[in-house]
TORZA-398285 format. One record per residue (C-alpha): x negated, y, z; residue number from 1; residue in one letter. Coordinates in Angstrom, 2 decimals, padded with zeros to 5 digits. Each point is the difference from the previous one (the first is absolute). Layout:
+---------+---------+---------+-----+---------+
!      c1 !      c2 !      c3 ! num ! residuo !
+---------+---------+---------+-----+---------+
!       X !       Y !       Z ! NUM !       a !
...
+---------+---------+---------+-----+---------+
This chain:
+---------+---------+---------+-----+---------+
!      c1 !      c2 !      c3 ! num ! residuo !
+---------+---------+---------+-----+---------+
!  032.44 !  052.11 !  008.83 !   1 !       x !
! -001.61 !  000.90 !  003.35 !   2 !       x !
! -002.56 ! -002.06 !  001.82 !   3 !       x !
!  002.02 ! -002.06 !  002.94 !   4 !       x !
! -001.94 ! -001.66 !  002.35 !   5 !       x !
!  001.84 ! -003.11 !  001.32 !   6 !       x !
! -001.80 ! -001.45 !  003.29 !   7 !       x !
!  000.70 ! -003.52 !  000.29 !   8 !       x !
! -001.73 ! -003.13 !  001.76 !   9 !       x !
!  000.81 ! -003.45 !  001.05 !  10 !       x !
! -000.54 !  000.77 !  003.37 !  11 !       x !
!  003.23 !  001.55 !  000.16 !  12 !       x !
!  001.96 ! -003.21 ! -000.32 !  13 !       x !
! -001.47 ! -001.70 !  002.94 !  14 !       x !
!  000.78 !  002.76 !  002.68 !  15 !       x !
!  003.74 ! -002.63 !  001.22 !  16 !       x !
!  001.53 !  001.19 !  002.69 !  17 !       x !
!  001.86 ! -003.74 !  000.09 !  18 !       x !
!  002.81 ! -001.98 ! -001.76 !  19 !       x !
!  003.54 !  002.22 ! -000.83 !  20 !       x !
! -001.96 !  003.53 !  001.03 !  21 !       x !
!  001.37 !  002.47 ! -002.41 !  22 !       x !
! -003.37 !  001.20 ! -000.97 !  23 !       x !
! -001.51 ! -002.62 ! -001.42 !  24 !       x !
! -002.58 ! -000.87 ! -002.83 !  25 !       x !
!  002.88 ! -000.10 ! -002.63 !  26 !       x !
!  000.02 !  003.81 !  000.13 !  27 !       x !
! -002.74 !  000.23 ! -001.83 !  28 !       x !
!  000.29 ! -003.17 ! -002.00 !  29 !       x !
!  002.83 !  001.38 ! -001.91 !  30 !       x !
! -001.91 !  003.06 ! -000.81 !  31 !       x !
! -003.18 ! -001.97 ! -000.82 !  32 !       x !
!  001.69 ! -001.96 ! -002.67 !  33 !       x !
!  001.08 !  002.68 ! -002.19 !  34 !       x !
! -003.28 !  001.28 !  000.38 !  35 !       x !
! -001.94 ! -002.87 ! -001.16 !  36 !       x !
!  001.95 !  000.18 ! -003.29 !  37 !       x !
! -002.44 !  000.25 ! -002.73 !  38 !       x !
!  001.84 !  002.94 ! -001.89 !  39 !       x !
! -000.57 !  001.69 !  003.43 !  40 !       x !
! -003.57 ! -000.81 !  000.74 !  41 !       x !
! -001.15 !  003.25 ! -001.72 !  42 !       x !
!  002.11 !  002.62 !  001.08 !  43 !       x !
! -001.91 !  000.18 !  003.47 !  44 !       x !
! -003.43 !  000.47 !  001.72 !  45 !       x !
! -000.69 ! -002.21 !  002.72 !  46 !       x !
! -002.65 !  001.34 !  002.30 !  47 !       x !
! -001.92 ! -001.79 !  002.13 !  48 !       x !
!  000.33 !  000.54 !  003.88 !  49 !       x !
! -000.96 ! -001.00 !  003.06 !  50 !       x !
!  001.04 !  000.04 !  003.73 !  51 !       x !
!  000.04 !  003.29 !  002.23 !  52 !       x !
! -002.66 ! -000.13 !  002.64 !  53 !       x !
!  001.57 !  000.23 !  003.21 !  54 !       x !
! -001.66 !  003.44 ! -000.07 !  55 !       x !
!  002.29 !  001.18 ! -002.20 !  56 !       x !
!  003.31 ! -002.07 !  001.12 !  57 !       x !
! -001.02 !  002.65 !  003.21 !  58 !       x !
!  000.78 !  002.95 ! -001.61 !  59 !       x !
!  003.19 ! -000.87 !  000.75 !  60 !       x !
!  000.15 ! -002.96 !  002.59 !  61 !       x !
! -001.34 ! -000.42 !  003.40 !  62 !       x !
! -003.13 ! -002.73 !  001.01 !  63 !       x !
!  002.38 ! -002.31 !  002.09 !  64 !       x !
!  002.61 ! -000.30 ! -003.05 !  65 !       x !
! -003.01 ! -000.53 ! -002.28 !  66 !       x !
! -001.16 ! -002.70 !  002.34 !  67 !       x !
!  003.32 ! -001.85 !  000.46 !  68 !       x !
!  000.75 !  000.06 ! -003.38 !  69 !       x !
! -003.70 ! -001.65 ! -000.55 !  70 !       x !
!  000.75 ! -002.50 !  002.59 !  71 !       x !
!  003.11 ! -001.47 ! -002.67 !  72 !       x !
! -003.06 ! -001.18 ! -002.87 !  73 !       x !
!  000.17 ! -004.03 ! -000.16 !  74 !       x !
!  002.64 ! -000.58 !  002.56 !  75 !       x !
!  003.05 ! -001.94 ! -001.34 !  76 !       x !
!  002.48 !  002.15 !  000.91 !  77 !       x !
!  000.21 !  002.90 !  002.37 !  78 !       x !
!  002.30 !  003.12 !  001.34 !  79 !       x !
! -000.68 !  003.57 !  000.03 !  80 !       x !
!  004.05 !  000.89 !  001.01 !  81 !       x !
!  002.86 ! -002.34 ! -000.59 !  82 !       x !
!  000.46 !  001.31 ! -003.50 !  83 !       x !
! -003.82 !  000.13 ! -001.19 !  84 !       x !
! -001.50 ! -003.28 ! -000.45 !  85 !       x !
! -003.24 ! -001.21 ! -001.25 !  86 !       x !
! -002.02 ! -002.91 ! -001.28 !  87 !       x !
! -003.61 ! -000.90 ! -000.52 !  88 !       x !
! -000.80 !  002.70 ! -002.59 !  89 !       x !
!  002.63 !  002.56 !  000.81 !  90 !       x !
! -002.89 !  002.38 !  001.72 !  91 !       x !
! -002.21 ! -000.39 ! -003.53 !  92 !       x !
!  002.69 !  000.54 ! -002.11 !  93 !       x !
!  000.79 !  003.21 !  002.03 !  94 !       x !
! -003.35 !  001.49 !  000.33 !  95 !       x !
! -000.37 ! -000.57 ! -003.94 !  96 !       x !
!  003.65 !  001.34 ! -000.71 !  97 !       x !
! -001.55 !  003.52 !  002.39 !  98 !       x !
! -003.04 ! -000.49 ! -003.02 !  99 !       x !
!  002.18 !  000.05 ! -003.00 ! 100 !       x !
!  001.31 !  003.45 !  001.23 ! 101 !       x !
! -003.13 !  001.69 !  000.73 ! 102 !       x !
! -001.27 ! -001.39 ! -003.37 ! 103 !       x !
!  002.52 !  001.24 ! -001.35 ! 104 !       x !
! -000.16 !  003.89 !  001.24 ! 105 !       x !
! -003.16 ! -000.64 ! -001.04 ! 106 !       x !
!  000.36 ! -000.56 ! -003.58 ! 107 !       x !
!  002.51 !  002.71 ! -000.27 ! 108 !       x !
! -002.13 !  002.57 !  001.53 ! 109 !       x !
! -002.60 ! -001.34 ! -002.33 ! 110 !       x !
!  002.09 !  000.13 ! -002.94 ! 111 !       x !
! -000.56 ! -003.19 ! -000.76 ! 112 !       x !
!  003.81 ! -001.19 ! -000.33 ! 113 !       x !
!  003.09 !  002.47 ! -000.25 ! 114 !       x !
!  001.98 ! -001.58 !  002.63 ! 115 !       x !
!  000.61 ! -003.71 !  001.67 ! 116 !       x !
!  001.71 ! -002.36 !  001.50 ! 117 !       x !
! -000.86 ! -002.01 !  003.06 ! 118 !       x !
!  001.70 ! -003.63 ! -000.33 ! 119 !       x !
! -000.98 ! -000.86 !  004.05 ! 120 !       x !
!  001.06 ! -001.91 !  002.73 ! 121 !       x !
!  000.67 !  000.55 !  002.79 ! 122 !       x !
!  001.83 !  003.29 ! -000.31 ! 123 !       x !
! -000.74 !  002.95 !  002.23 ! 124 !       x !
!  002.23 !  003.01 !  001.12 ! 125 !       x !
!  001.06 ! -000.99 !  003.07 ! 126 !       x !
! -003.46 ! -000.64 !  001.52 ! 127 !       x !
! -000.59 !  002.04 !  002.37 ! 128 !       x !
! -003.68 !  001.25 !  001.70 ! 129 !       x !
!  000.28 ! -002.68 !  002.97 ! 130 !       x !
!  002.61 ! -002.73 ! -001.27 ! 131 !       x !
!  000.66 ! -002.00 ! -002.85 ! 132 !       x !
!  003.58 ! -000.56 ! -000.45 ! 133 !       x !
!  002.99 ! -000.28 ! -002.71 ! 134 !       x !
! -001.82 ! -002.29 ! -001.84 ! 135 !       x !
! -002.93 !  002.33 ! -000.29 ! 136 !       x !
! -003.59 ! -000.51 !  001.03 ! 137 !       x !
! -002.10 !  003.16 ! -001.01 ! 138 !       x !
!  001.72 !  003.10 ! -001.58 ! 139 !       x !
! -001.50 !  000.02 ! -003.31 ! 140 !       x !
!  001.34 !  002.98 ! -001.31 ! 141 !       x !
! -001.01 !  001.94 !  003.09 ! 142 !       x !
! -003.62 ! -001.03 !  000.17 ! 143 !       x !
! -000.03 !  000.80 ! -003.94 ! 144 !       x !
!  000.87 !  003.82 !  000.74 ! 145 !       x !
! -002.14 ! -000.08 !  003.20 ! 146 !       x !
! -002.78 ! -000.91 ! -002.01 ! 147 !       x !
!  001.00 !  001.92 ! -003.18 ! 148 !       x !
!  000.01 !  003.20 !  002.45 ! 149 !       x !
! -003.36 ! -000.89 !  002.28 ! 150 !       x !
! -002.08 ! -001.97 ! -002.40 ! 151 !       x !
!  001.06 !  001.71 ! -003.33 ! 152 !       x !
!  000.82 !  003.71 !  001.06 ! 153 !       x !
!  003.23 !  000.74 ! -001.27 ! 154 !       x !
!  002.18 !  002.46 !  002.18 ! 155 !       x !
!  003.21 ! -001.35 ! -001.04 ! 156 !       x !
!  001.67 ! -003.11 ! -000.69 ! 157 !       x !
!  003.62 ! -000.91 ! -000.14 ! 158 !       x !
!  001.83 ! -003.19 !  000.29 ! 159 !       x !
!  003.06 ! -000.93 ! -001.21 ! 160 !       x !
!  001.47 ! -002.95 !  001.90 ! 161 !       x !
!  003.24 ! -001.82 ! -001.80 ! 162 !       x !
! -000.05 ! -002.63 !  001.93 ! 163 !       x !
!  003.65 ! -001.11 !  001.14 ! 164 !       x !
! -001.69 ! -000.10 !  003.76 ! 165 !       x !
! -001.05 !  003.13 !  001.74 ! 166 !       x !
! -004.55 ! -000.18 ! -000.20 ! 167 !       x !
!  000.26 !  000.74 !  003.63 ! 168 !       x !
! -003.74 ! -000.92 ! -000.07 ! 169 !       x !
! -000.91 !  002.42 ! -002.80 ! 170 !       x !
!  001.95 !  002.98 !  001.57 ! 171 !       x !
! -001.69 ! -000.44 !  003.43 ! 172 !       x !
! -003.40 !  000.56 ! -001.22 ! 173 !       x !
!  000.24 !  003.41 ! -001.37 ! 174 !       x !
!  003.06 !  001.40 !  001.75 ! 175 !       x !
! -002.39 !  002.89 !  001.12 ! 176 !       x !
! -001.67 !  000.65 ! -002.85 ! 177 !       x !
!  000.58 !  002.39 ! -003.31 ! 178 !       x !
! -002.57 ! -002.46 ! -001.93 ! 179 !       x !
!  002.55 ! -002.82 ! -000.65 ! 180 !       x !
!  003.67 !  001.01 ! -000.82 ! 181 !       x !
!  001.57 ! -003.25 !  000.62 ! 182 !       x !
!  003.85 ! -000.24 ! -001.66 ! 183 !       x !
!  001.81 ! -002.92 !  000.08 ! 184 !       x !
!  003.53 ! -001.35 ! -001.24 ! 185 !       x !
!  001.35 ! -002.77 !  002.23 ! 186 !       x !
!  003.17 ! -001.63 !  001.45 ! 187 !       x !
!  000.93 !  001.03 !  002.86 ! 188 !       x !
!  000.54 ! -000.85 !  003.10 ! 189 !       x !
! -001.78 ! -003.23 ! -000.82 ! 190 !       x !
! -003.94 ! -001.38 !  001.09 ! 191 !       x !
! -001.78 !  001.24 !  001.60 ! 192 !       x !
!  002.52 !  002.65 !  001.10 ! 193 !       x !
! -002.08 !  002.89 ! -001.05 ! 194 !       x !
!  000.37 !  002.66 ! -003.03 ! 195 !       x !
!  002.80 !  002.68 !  001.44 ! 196 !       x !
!  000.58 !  002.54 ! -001.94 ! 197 !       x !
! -001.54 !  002.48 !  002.84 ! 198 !       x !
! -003.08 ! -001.39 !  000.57 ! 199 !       x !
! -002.12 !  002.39 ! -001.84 ! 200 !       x !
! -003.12 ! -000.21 !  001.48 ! 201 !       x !
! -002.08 !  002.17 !  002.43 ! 202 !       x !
! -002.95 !  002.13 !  000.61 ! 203 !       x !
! -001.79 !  000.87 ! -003.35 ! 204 !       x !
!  002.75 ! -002.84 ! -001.58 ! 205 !       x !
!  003.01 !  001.70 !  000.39 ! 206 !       x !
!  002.11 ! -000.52 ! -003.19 ! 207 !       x !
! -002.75 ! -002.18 ! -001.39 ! 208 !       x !
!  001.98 ! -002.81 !  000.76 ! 209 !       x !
!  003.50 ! -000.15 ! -002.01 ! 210 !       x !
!  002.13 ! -002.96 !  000.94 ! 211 !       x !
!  003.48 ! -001.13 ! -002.44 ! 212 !       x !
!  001.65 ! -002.10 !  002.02 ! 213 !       x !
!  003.21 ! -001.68 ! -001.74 ! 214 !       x !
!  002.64 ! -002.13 !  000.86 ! 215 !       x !
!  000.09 ! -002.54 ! -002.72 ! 216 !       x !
!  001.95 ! -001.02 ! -003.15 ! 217 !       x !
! -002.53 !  002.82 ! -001.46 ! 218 !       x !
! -000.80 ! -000.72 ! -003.91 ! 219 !       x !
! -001.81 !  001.46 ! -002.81 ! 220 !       x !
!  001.86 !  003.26 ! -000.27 ! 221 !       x !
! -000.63 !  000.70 !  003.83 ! 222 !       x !
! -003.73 ! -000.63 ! -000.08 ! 223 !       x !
! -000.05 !  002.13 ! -003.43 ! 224 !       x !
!  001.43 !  002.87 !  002.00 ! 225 !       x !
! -002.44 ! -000.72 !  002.68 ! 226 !       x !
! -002.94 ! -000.01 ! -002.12 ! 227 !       x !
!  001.13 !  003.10 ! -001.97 ! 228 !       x !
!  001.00 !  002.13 !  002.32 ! 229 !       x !
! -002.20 ! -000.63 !  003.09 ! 230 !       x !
! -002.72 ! -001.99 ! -000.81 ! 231 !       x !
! -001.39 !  001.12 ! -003.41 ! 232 !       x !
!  000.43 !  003.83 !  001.37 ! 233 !       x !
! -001.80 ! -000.89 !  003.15 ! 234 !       x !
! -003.14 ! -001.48 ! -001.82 ! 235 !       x !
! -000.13 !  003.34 ! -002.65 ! 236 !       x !
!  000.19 !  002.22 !  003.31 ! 237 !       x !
! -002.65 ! -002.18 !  002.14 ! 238 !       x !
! -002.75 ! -000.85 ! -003.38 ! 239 !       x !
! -001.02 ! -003.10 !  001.49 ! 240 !       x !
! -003.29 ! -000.78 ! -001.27 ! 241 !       x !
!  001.06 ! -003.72 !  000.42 ! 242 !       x !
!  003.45 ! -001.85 ! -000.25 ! 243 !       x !
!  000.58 ! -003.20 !  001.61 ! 244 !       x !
!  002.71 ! -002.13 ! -000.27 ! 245 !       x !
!  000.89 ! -002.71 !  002.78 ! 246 !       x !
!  002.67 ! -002.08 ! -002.81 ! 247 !       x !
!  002.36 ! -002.27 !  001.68 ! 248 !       x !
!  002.02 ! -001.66 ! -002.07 ! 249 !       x !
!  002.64 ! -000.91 !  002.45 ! 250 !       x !
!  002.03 !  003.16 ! -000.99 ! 251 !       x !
!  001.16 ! -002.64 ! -002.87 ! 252 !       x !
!  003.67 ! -000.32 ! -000.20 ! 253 !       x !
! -000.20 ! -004.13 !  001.07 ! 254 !       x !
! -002.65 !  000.48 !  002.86 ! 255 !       x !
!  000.95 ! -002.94 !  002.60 ! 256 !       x !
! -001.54 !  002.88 !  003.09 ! 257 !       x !
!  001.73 !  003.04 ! -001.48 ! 258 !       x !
!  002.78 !  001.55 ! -001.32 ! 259 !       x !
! -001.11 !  002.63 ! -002.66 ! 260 !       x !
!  001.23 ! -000.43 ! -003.84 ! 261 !       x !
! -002.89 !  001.59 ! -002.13 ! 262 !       x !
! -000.93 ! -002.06 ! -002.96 ! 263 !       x !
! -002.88 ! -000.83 ! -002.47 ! 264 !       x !
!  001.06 !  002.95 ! -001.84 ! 265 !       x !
!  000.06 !  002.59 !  003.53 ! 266 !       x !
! -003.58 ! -001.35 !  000.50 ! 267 !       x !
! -000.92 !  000.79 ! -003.48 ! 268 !       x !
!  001.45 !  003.39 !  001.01 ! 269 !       x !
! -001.97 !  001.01 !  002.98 ! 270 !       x !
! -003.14 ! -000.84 ! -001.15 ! 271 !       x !
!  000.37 !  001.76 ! -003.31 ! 272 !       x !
!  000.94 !  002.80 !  002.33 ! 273 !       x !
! -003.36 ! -000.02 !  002.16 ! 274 !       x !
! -002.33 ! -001.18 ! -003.39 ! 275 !       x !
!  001.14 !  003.62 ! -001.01 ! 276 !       x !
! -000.12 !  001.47 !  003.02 ! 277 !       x !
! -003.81 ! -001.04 !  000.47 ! 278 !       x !
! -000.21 !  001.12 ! -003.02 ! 279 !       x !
!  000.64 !  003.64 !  000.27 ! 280 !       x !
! -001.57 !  000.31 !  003.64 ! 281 !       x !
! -003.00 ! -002.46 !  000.27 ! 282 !       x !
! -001.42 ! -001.12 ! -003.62 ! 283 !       x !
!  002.39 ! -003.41 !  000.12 ! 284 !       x !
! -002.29 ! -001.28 !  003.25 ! 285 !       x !
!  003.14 ! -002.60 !  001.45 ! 286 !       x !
! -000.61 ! -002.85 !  001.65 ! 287 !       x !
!  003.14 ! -002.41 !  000.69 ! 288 !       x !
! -000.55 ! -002.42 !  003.19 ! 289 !       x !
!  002.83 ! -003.37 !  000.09 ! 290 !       x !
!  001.92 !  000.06 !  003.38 ! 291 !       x !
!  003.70 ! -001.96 !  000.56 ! 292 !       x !
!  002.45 ! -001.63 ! -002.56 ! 293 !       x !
!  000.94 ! -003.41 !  000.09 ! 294 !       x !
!  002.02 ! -000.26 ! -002.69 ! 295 !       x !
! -002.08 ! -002.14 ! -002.73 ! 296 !       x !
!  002.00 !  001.06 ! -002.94 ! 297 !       x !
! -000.75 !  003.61 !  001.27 ! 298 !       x !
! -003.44 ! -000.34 !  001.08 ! 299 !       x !
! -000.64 ! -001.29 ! -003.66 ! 300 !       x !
!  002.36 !  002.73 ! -001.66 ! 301 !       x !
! -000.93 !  003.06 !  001.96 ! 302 !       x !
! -004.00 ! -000.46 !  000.15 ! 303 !       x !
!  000.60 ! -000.39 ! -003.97 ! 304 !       x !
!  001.60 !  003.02 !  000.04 ! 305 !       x !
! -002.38 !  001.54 !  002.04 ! 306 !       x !
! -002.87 ! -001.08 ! -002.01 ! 307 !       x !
!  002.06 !  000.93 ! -003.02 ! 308 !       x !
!  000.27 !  003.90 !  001.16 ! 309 !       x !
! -003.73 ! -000.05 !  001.32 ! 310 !       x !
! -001.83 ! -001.18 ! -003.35 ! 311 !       x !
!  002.62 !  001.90 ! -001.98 ! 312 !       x !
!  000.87 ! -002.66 ! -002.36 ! 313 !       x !
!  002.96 ! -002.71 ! -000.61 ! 314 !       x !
! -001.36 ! -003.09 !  001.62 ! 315 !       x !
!  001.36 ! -003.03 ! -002.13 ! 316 !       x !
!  000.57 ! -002.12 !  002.61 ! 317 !       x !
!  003.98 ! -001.40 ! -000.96 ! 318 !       x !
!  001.13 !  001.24 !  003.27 ! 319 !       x !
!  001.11 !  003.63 !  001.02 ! 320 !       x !
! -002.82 !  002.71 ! -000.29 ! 321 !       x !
! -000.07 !  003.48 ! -000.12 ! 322 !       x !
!  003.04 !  002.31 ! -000.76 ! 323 !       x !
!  001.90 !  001.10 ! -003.43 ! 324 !       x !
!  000.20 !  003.41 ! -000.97 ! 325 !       x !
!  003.82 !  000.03 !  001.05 ! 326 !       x !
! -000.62 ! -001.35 !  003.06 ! 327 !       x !
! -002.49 !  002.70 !  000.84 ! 328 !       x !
!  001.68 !  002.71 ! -001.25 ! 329 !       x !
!  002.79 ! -001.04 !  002.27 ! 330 !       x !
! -001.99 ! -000.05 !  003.02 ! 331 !       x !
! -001.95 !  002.87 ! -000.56 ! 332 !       x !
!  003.40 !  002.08 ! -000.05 ! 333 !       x !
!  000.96 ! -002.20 !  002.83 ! 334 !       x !
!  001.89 !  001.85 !  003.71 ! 335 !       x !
!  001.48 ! -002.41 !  003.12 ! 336 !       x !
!  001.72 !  002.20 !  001.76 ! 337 !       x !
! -000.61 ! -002.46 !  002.77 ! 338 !       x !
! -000.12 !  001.94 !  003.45 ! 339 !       x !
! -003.20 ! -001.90 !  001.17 ! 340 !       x !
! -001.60 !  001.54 ! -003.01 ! 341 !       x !
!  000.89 !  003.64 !  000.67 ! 342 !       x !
! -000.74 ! -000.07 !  003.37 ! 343 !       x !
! -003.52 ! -001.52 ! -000.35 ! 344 !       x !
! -000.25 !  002.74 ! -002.23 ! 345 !       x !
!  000.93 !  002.76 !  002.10 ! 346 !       x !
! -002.08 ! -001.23 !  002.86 ! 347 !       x !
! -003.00 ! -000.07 ! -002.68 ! 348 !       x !
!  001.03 !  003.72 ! -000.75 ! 349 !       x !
! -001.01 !  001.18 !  003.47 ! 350 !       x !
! -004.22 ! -000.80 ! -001.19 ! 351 !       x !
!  000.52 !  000.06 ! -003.95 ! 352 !       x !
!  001.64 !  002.18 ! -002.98 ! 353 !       x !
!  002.25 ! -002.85 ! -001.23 ! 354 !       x !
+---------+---------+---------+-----+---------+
């Protein structure tokens, strides 16, 4: 059984961006209530954390987005774009959702914990240096390699973004760098509009940034594919020192905001597939960030399954976990022929040995 941080705190539930929003408290209430079972209570280590100075929220954002952001804390209710909305502790729950990541890259590097998972609101990939946006305040998952990179010395770090939105956010702030290979699955063309296939990066990031944009009505075989044949290659060819995982959840096959149709047991699947990768490249050091999904039943049934793959152990929890041998066997031998697939891998080809 492998020591899994979980990073949770109450703060989360009062970020509210207002009555009918789709990412609201419940997200995370549905989670927290498996999680408070009592057969549950010892499977995981709960660190303690605290918020990210705005020093270190700078790594990756600029002063005046810092500062506006700031402005939010006590106000009943304000607007940072027409999507993004805020209320009095929205800037402290974001500033301590920044902390739970850097504690935990931390704690990995320490070998404290063998990997983690970041239960935080808001969510973060589609922050980008100067704007907040997409329901977004500060990109947590950037910041966390920014700061894994310049405060902890590692050379490189790859994230692995399977959100059903494009982390437009994330992508942006290392397009020109070989220190971050940034590869994300997403439906597309949806928000923000980003994640072609061809954008590749630039400079000293050329090819470190793969995008797999799909069409939709993608399931569990097609991700399987995905993560077998691009993905998992791509991390044993790059040795991250670090993997980090933006999770959104709104891949789920009854998302309201998307249009995906992985389930419980596809989650199980692609985290199982990066536990192993991590594994092999970087001594297990994963870290697993929340982002979209707004689903309950498959905010519940994929962080379980999540949690499930990360600890390494069938979580009793009377809902769907972690996968069965058939199941993964399946997958594992899983090919889509699906022509989004093959040409996000052929554009991958042009930087990688795939």
């Amino acid at each position: 059984m492998r020591k899994t941080a979980i990073f949770r705190d109450p703060l989360f539930l009062d970020h509210d961006p207002g009555f009918d929003h789709p990412e609201s408290p419940q997200r995370l209430k549905v989670i927290n209530k498996v999680l408070d079972k009592e057969e549950l209570k010892s499977c995981f280590i709960y660190p303690e954390f605290s918020p990210a100075s705005h020093k270190i929220i700078g790594l990756n954002h600029d002063t005046a987005l810092i500062n506006r952001v700031a402005e939010t804390a006590g106000k009943i209710f304000d607007a940072l774009d027409p999507d993004t909305k805020t209320s009095p502790d929205s800037y402290a729950a974001a500033i301590l959702a920044v902390g739970a990541l850097t504690t935990g890259v931390d704690l990995l590097l320490d070998g404290e914990i063998d990997n983690g998972f970041a239960l935080v609101r808001p969510p973060g990939h589609h922050a980008e240096k100067n704007r907040s946006m997409g329901f977004c305040l500060f990109n947590n998952v950037a910041v966390a390699a920014h700061y894994a990179i310049s405060d902890c010395g590692l050379k490189r770090v790859m994230i692995v973004d399977w959100d059903l939105h494009h982390g437009n956010g994330t992508q942006n702030s290392f397009y020109d760098t070989d220190k971050v290979l940034y590869v994300s699955t997403h439906q597309y063309p949806y928000y923000p509009g980003t994640g072609d296939v061809n954008e590749t990066g630039k400079g000293l990031g050329e090819g470190y940034t793969v995008n797999i944009p799909l069409p939709g009505y993608q399931g569990d075989v097609d991700y399987a594919t995905i993560f077998n044949d691009i993905i998992v290659p791509l991390g044993k060819e790059y040795q991250p020192e670090l993997i980090l995982i933006s999770c959104g959840f709104d891949i789920y096959k009854d998302d309201p905001l998307g249009a995906m149709e992985v389930t419980a047991d596809g989650f199980s699947y692609l985290t199982r597939s990066l536990v192993h990768l991590a594994e092999e490249v970087c001594g297990g050091k994963l870290l697993v960030t929340l982002e979209g999904g707004y689903d309950l039943n498959g905010q519940r049934d994929g962080a379980m399954a999540v949690l499930s793959e990360l600890v390494g152990q069938k979580l009793e929890t009377g809902f769907a976990t972690n996968l069965n041998k058939s199941q993964a066997k399946m997958l594992r031998a899983a090919q889509s022929v699906h022509p989004a697939i093959d040409k996000a891998r052929e554009v991958a080809k042009r930087s990688w040995k795939l």
